[in-house]
C-alpha positions as CSV (number, residue, x, y, z in Angstrom):
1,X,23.2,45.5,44.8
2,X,26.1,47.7,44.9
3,X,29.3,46.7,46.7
4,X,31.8,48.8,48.4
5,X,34.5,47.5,50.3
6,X,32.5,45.3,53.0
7,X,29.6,46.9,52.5
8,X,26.4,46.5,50.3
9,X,23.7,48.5,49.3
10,X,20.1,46.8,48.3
11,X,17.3,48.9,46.4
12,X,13.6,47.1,45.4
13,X,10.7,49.3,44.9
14,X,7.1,48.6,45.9
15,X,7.6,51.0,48.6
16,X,10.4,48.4,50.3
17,X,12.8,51.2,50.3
18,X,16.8,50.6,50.7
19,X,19.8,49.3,52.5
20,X,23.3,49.1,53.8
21,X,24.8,46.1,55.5
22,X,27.8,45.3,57.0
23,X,29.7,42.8,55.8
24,X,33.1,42.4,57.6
25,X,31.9,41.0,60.8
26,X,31.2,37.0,61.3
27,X,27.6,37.9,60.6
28,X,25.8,40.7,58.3
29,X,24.4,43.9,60.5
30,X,22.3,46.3,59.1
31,X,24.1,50.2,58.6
32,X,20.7,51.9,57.7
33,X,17.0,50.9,56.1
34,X,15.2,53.7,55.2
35,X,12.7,54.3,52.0
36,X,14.4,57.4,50.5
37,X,15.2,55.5,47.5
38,X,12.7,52.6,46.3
39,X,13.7,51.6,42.6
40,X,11.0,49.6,40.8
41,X,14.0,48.1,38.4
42,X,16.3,50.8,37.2
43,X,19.8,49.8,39.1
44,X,21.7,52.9,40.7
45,X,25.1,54.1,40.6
46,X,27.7,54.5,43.1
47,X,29.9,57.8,42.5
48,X,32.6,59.2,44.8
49,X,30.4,57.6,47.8
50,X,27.1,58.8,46.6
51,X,24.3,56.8,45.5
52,X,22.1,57.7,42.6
53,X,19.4,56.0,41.6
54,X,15.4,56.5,40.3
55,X,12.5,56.2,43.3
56,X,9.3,55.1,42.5
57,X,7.0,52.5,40.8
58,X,5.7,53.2,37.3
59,X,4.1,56.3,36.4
60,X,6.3,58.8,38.0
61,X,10.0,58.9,39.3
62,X,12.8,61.4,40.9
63,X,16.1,60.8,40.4
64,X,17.6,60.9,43.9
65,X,21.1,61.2,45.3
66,X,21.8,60.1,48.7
67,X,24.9,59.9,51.0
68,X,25.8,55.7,50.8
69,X,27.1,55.6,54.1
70,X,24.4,57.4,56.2
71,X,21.4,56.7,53.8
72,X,20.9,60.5,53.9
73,X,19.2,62.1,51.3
74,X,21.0,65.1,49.5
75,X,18.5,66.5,46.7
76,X,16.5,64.7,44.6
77,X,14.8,66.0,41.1
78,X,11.7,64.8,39.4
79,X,12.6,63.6,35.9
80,X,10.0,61.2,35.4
81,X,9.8,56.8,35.4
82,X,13.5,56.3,34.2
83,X,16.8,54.1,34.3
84,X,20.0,56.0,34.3
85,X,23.7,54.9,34.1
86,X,26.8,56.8,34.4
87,X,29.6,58.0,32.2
88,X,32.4,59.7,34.5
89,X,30.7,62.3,36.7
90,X,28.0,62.4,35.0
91,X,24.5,60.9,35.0
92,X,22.7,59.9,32.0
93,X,19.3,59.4,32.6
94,X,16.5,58.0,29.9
95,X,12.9,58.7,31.5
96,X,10.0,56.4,30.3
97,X,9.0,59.1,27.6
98,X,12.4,58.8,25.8
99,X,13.5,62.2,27.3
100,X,17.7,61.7,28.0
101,X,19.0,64.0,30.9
102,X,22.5,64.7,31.2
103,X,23.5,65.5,34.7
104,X,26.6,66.6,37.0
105,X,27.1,63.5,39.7
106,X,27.3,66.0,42.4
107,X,26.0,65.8,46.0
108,X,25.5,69.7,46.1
109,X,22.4,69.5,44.1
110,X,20.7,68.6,40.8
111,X,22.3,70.1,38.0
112,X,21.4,69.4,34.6
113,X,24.2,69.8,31.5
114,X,21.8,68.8,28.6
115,X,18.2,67.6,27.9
116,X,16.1,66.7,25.1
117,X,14.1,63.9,23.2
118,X,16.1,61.1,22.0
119,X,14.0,60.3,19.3
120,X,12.9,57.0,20.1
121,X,9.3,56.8,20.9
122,X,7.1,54.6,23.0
123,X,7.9,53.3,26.6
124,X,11.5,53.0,27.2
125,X,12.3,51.4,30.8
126,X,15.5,50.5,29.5
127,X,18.5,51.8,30.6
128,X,20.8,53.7,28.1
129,X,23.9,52.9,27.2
130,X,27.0,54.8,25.8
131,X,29.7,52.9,23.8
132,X,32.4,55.1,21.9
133,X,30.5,58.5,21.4
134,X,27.1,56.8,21.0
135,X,23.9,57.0,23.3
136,X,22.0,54.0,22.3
137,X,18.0,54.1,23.6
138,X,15.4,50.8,23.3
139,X,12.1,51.0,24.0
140,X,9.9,48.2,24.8
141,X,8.9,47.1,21.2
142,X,12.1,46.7,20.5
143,X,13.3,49.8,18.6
144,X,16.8,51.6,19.0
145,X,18.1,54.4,18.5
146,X,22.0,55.7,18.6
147,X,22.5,59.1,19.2
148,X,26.2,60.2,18.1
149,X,27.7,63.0,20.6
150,X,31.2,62.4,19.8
151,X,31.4,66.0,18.5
């Protein structure tokens, strides 16, 4: 879940969909419930009031931005089965093939800084993560890789 002020947002996949409820009232209400983003177990992000997160089961995947309190949709852009996390205003997704995507957080529309094989092999559901100028990648055997772009 993601929490903003007195509100919370819910994602599950398996076609469930999303959520926003209400929390400052004597009892939860429901905002929105819609199945614009369903994430199988990638967790989204929450970035200047925009959600971005990865719909669909394994297999496939678009990485979705959507308007937190309406449960609009904005764009959404097929990069594959992945987990993302973010680092400022930008996205960095790892798909399922190892492929990273850099992208701009950015409710006008999908667009991508950098892209490329992070050299890890195998089925990564993992999400990245980036620690002082390192990208580190896992994928399920158990490898990692660190990328360094501190230059």
């Amino acid at each position: 879940p993601i929490v903003s002020g007195s509100e919370v947002f819910f994602t599950t996949g398996y076609e469930r969909g999303c959520a926003l409820l209400d929390l400052s009232g004597a009892s939860p209400s429901k905002v929105y419930e819609n199945k614009s983003l369903c994430s199988h177990f990638g967790s989204p992000v929450l970035i200047d009031g925009y959600i971005y997160g990865v719909n669909g089961n394994t297999g496939g995947g678009q990485l979705i931005c959507l308007d937190l309190k309406t449960g609009t949709e904005k764009w959404k852009q097929n990069v594959g089965f992945a987990s993302l996390i973010a680092i400022g205003d930008k996205l960095l997704v790892l798909n399922e093939k190892g492929m990273l995507f850099v992208a701009d957080a950015s409710p006008a529309g999908y667009k991508e800084v950098a892209a490329g094989p992070s050299g890890i092999g195998g089925t990564c559901w993992t999400s990245p993560v980036f620690c002082r100028g390192m990208i580190y990648c896992r994928n399920s055997a158990g490898d990692l890789v660190a990328l360094d772009v501190s230059k």
